[in-house]
N, C-alpha and C positions, 0 to 999 in steps of 0.2 A: 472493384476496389481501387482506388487511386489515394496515395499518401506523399507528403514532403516534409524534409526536415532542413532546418536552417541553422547552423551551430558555428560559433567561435569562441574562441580563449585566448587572454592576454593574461602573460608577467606583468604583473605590478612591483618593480624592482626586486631584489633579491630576495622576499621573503615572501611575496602575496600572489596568489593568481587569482583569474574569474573567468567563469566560463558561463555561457548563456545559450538558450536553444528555443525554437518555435520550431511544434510539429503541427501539422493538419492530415487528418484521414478522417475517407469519406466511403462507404460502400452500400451497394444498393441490393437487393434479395428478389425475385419476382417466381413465381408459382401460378403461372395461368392457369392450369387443369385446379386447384382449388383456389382460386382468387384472393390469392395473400399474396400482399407485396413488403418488401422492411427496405427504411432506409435510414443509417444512421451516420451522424461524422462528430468527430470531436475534436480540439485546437488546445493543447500544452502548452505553458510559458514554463523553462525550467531555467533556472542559476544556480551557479555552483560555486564557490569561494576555498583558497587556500590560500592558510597562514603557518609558517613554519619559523623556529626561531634558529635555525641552522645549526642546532646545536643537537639536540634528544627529544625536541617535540613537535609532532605534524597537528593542525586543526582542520579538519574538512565540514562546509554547511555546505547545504542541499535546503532549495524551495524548488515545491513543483504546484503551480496553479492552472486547472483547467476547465473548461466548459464543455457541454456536450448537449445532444439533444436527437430526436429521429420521433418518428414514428412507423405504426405497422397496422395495418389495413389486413383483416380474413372475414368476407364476404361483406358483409354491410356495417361489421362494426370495425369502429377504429380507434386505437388508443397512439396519446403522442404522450411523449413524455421529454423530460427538460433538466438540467442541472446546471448553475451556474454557481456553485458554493463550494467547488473541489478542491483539497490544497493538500501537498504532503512538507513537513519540514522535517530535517533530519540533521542531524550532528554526530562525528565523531573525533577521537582525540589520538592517537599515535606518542605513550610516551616509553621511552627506554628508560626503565627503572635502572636494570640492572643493563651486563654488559651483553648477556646471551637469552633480557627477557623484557616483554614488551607489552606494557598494559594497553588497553584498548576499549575505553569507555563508549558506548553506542544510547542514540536516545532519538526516536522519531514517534511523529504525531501526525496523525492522517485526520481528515475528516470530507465527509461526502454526503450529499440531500439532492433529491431526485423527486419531482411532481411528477403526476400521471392523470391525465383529462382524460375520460373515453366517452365516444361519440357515437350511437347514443349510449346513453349509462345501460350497463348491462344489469340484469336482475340477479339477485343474490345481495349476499353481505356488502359490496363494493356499491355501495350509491351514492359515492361521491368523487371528486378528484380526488388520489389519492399519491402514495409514494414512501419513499422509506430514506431513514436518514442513518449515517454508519462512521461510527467514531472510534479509531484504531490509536492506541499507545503503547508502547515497546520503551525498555531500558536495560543495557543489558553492560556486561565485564565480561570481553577475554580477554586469554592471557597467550602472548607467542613467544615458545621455548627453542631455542637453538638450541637443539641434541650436539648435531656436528655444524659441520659448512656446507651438508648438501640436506639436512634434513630438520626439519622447523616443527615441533607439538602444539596446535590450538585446542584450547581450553574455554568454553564459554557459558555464562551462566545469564539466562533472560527472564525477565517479565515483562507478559504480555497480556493486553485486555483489548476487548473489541463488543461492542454494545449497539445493537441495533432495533430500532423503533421506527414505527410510522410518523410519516411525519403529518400527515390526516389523519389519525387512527377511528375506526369503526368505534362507536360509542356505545356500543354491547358490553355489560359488564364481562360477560364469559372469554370475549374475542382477546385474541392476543394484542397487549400494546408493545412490549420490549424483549428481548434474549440480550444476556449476557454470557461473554466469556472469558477466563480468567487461564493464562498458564503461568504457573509458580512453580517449580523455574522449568523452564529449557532448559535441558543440558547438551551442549554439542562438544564431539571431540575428533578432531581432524591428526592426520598426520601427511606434513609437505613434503614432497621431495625431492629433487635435482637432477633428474636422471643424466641430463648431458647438458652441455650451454645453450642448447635450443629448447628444452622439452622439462617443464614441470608438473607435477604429476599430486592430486592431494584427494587422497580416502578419508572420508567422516561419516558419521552418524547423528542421530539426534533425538533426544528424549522427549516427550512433553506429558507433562505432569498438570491437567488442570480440570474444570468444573464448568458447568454450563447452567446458568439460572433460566428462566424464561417467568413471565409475568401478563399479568389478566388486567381489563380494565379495572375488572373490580379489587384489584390490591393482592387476590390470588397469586403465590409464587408456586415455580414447581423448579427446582435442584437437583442435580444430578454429577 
């Protein structure tokens, strides 16, 4: 396995930064005694921005765009597979409502598609190129309470969906085309604390409350 990363950040006068990053990793897998080999790398563009109005409000964006690709070889067959469609964005907000409480609005959006060619086509359901495609959304409110001066209460409430489909799908009415998944809400509850000038220290938990559809080509849903 061999990886790099490349990263810098500049102040944009007193109120703006940007920070920007290129990773590449690459690793190889080999298995002579059963003649499988895997090799895969993939290359990250990420940016990051802050805007702060120096007064009671921070704004942080996050983009992450990447591509990826590999293939794996066991005995005569071989599947490659490819993704060039990857991206995450993310935003959140830092505002001091009050003087010992701090709202904290959170909101990202992912999405990701992946082909897969196998050489030769194997027998079964799979006779074609295929792959899957996965769409992630999240929005969530905490809240950060100063108890004292060494010790901070987080409070967070989220929703989350994440929906996954072929992106070939087998054209079997029976066979699966989609799963969805829904959590309404998260509930997380942290407490921060200070032990000394060097060392802080923060215990949470976290709930999740949600449902799982999954779905047929032929319009069949199953809920849970």
């Amino acid at each position: 396995m061999n990886k790099w990363d490349i990263a810098g950040g500049w102040e944009l006068g007193e109120t703006m930064a940007l920070g920007v990053s290129i990773t590449h990793s690459k690793w190889n897998a080999e298995d002579t005694a059963a003649e499988a080999e895997v090799s895969n790398s993939f290359l990250t563009f990420g940016a990051g921005f802050t805007w702060t109005n120096n007064d009671n409000m921070v704004l942080d964006l996050s983009a992450t765009f990447g591509s990826a690709g590999g293939d794996a070889t066991v005995g005569t067959q071989t599947v490659e597979w490819d993704s060039g469609t990857a991206f995450d964005i993310a935003a959140r907000l830092f505002y001091d409502w009050k003087d010992n409480v701090t709202l904290v609005p959170v909101a990202e959006f992912a999405s990701s598609e992946y082909s897969l060619t196998w050489t030769p086509e194997p027998p079964g359901p799979i006779t074609e190129p295929n792959g899957n495609q996965i769409t992630d959304f999240m929005v969530g409110l905490g809240l950060n309470m100063d108890v004292n001066q060494d010790n901070m209460l987080v409070f967070a409430l989220e929703y989350m969906s994440r929906e996954w489909e072929y992106a070939n799908p087998d054209t079997t009415a029976g066979d699966l085309k989609s799963i969805s998944w829904s959590y309404m809400p998260t509930v997380r509850l942290a407490l921060e604390t200070q032990i000394t000038s060097w060392l802080t220290t923060r215990v949470g938990a976290a709930k999740y409350l949600g449902s799982v559809e999954a779905e047929s080509n032929g319009g069949d849903t199953v809920k849970v």
